[in-house]
N, C-alpha and C positions, 0 to 999 in steps of 0.2 A: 495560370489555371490549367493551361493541357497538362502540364505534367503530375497533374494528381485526376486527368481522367480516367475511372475504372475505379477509383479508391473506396475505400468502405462506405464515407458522405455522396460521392458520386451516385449508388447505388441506391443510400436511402438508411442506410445502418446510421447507427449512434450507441456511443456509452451511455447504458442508462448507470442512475447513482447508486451508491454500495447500496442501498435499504430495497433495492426491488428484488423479487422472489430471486434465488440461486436455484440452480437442478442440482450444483453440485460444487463443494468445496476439494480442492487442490493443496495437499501440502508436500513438504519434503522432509527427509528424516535428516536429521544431523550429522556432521559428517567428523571427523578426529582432526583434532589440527586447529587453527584460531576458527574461531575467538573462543572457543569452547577448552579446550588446553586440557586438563585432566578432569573436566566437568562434563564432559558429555556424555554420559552414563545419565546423570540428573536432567542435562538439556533434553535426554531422549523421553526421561520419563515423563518430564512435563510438554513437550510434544505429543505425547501420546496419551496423556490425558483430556490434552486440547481439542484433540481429535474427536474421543469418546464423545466429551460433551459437546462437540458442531454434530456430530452424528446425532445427536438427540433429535436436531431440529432440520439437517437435510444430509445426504450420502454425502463418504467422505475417500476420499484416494489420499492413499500415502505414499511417496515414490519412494522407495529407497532400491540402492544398489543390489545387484544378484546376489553379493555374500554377506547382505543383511537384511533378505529381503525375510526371512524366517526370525529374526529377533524381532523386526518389525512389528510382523504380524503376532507374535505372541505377548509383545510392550502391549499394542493399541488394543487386541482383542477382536474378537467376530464379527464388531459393527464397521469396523474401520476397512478397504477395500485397499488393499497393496499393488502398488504398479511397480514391475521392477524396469528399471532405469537409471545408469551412474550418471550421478552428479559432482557438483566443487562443493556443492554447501544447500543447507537448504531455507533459502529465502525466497519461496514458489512469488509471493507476491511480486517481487521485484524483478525475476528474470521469466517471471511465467506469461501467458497470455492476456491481454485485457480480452473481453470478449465484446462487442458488437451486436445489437440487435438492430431489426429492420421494422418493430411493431407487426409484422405479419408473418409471427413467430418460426423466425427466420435469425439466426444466431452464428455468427462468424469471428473466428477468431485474428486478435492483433498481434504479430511477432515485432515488437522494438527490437534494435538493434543492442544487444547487454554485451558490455565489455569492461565487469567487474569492476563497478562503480570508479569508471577511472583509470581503470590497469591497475586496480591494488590490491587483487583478489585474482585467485587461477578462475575462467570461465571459460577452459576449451570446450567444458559438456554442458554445461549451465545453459551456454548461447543458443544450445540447439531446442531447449527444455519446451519452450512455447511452440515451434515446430510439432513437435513431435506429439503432443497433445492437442493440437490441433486434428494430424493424421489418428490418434486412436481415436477420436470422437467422430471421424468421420468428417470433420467442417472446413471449411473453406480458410485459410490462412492468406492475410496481406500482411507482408514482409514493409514494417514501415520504415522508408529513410531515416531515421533519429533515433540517436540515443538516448534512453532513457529506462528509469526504472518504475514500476507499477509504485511504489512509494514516494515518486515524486511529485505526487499529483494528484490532486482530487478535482472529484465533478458533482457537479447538483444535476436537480433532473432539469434545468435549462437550458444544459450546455457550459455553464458558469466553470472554468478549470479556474485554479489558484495554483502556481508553482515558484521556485525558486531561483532568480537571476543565477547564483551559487551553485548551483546543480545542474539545468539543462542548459544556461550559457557557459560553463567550464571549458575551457581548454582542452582537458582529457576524454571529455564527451562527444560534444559539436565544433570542435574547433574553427570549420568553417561556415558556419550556419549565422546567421544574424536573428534577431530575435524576433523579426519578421516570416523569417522562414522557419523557427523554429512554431510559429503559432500557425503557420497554413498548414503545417503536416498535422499538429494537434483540430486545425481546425476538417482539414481533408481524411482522419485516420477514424477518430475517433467524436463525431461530429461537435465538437466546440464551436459556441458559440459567441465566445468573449473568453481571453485571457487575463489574469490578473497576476501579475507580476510582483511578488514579494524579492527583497533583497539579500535574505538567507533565511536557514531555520536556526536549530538549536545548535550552539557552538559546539555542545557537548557532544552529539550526533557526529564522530570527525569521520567513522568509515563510511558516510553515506555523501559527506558534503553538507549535510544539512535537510532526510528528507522533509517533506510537508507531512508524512503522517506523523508527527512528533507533534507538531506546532499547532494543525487544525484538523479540522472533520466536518464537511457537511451535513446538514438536518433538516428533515424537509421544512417547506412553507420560508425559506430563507434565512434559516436559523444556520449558527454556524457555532462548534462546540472550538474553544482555544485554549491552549496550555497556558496555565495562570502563576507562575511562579511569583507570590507578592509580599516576598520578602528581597528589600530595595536592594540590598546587598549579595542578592543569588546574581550569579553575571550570567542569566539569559533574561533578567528582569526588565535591562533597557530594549533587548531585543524585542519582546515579544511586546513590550509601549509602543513602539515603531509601528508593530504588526497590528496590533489593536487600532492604533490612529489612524494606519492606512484604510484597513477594510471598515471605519469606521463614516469613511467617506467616500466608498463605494460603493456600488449598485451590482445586483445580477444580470446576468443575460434577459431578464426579461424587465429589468429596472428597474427592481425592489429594494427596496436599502437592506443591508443585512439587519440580523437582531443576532448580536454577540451574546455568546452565553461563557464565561469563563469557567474551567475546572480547574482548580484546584492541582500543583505541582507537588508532586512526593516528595517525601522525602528525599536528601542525595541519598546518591548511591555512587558504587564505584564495579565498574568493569573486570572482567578476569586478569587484567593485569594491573589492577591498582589505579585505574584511570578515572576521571569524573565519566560517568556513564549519562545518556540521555535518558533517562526516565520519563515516560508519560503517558498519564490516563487516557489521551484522547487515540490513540494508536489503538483503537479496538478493531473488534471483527461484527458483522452481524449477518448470521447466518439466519433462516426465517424463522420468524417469531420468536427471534431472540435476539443479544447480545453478549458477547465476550470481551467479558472489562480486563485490563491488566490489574493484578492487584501487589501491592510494594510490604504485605507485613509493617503498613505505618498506619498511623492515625486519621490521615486522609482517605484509605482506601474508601471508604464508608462513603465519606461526604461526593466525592467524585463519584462512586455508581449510582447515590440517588440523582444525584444533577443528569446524568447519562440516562438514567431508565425515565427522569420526567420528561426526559427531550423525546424518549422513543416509547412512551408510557404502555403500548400493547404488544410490549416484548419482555419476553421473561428475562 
C-alpha cells in the first residue's frame, strides 16, 4: 500500500461513470495513414459531424495538428473549439486522460502509460496527449504505473470496473504486472472498488486486443447494455455466451446482481482493408442529456437505439 500513497484514492478522487455531467468533450482529428487509407477525407467528415452534435449538448475541443488545424476548424464549424496539437491518430478516448473527481468539486486528471495498443501503432506524441491536457486545464495529473487504454475499461458509479484478461494482462502491455497489481493500480488511480475480469472481447476488434467498449457498457441502477450477436453461427456468438454467463453470476461493488440488457449486433461489416471489422452498438458516447448511438445503415440500427434510449430514457 505505501507505494500508491499520494495517489488519486489516497486523496479521495474517483472515476465517476460515463453518464455523470461532462464540462467538456475531447476529440482528435484524423490523421492519413491506417487504418483510414484513402478514406480520411470521409473519417474527417464524420468526426466532425460528431463533434457538432456533442456540441449540441456540452463544449467540444478538437485537437488537430498546426497544418490542419484550419481544415479542422472549417469541417466542424464555430461550435467546435480547436486545440492544435500533433498527434499519431485520433483515438482521444484511449490515449487521453480519465479524469478523477474528489465529490468536493475538485477534478484531476489520469495519464496511463499508452504504448500504441501493444507497440502496433506509432505513439511517440500520442503518449504525451493526457499530459498535456491536463497542463491546458490547469489540473493536476497522476502519471499511473499501467498500461492501459481508456477503452479497456468501464466503471459504474460503485467502483464496479469490468476489463479484459486479453488486453491489460498482455505481454505487450504489463508484461510484468500480475493481475493483482494490475487491480491495485485500477484500485489506487482511479478509485475501483471490485474488479471483474472477462477473458477477452470481440475477436473482430484485433487492433485493440479485444477493447470492453465493443462488448459492454454500463447503465445505472446495475443495468449493463451487451453486444448480442444471436446468430449461432456469427463467431463472436460463443464469445459473448461466455460474457453473458459470467456477469450473470456476478455482483457489483456494492452487491447487486446485474440486470443484462442485450443490443442487438449489426450487421457484418468489413474494415478498410477487407477485414471482418468489430462493429457495435454499445461503443456509444453520452455527452449531457444525451446520447450518441453508432448507426451501421442496417436494419438493426432502429432496434438498438430504442433499447439504448429506454436504458437512459431522459436523453435525447
Amino acid at each position: 500500500m505505501s507505494d500508491f500513497v499520494g495517489s488519486p484514492a489516497d486523496r479521495g478522487f474517483y472515476m465517476p461513470p460515463e453518464w455523470s455531467v461532462h464540462e467538456r468533450c475531447w476529440m482528435a482529428w484524423p490523421q492519413e495513414g491506417v487504418p483510414w487509407l484513402d478514406a480520411v477525407d470521409v473519417a474527417r467528415s464524420v468526426f466532425a459531424d460528431v463533434a457538432r452534435q456533442i456540441s449540441r449538448f456540452e463544449p467540444v475541443t478538437m485537437v488537430a495538428a498546426p497544418w490542419q488545424a484550419e481544415e479542422a476548424q472549417m469541417t466542424c464549424g464555430p461550435s467546435v473549439k480547436i486545440q492544435v496539437l500533433p498527434l499519431n491518430d485520433c483515438w482521444s478516448r484511449d490515449f487521453g486522460p480519465s479524469f478523477v473527481i474528489d465529490g468536493q468539486d475538485s477534478c484531476a486528471a489520469i495519464a496511463w502509460r499508452f504504448n500504441g495498443y501493444g507497440n502496433r501503432v506509432a505513439h511517440d506524441l500520442d503518449e504525451f496527449f493526457a499530459e498535456v491536457v491536463a497542463e491546458e486545464l490547469e489540473m493536476a495529473c497522476f502519471h499511473a504505473p499501467l498500461v492501459v487504454e481508456g477503452g479497456a475499461f468501464q466503471i459504474d458509479e460503485h467502483g464496479t470496473v469490468v476489463t479484459t484478461e486479453k488486453v491489460l494482462q498482455s505481454k505487450s502491455r504489463n508484461p510484468t504486472l500480475t493481475a493483482r497489481q494490475i487491480e491495485e493500480r485500477l484500485v489506487y488511480y482511479i478509485g475501483a472498488r471490485k474488479v471483474i475480469w472477462l477473458a477477452e472481447g470481440l475477436g473482430a476488434d484485433r487492433s485493440t486486443d479485444g477493447h470492453i467498449d465493443n462488448v459492454l457498457c454500463f447503465a445505472p441502477n446495475g443495468k449493463v447494455l451487451v453486444h448480442w450477436p444471436d446468430d449461432f453461427g456469427d463467431p463472436e456468438h460463443g464469445i459473448m455466451q461466455d460474457i453473458v454467463h459470467g456477469l450473470s453470476r456476478e455482483t457489483n461493488a456494492a452487491g447487486q446482481p446485474f440486470e443484462i440488457i442485450k443490443v442487438p449486433a449489426p450487421d457484418p461489416g468489413y474494415d478498410f482493408e477487407g477485414k471482418p471489422a468489430a462493429r457495435s452498438y454499445v461503443n456509444f458516447y453520452l455527452p449531457n442529456n444525451a446520447a450518441i448511438i453508432p448507426g451501421f445503415d442496417c436494419a438493426r440500427d432502429k432496434e438498438a437505439a430504442d433499447i439504448i434510449s429506454a436504458t437512459f430514457p431522459d436523453r435525447e
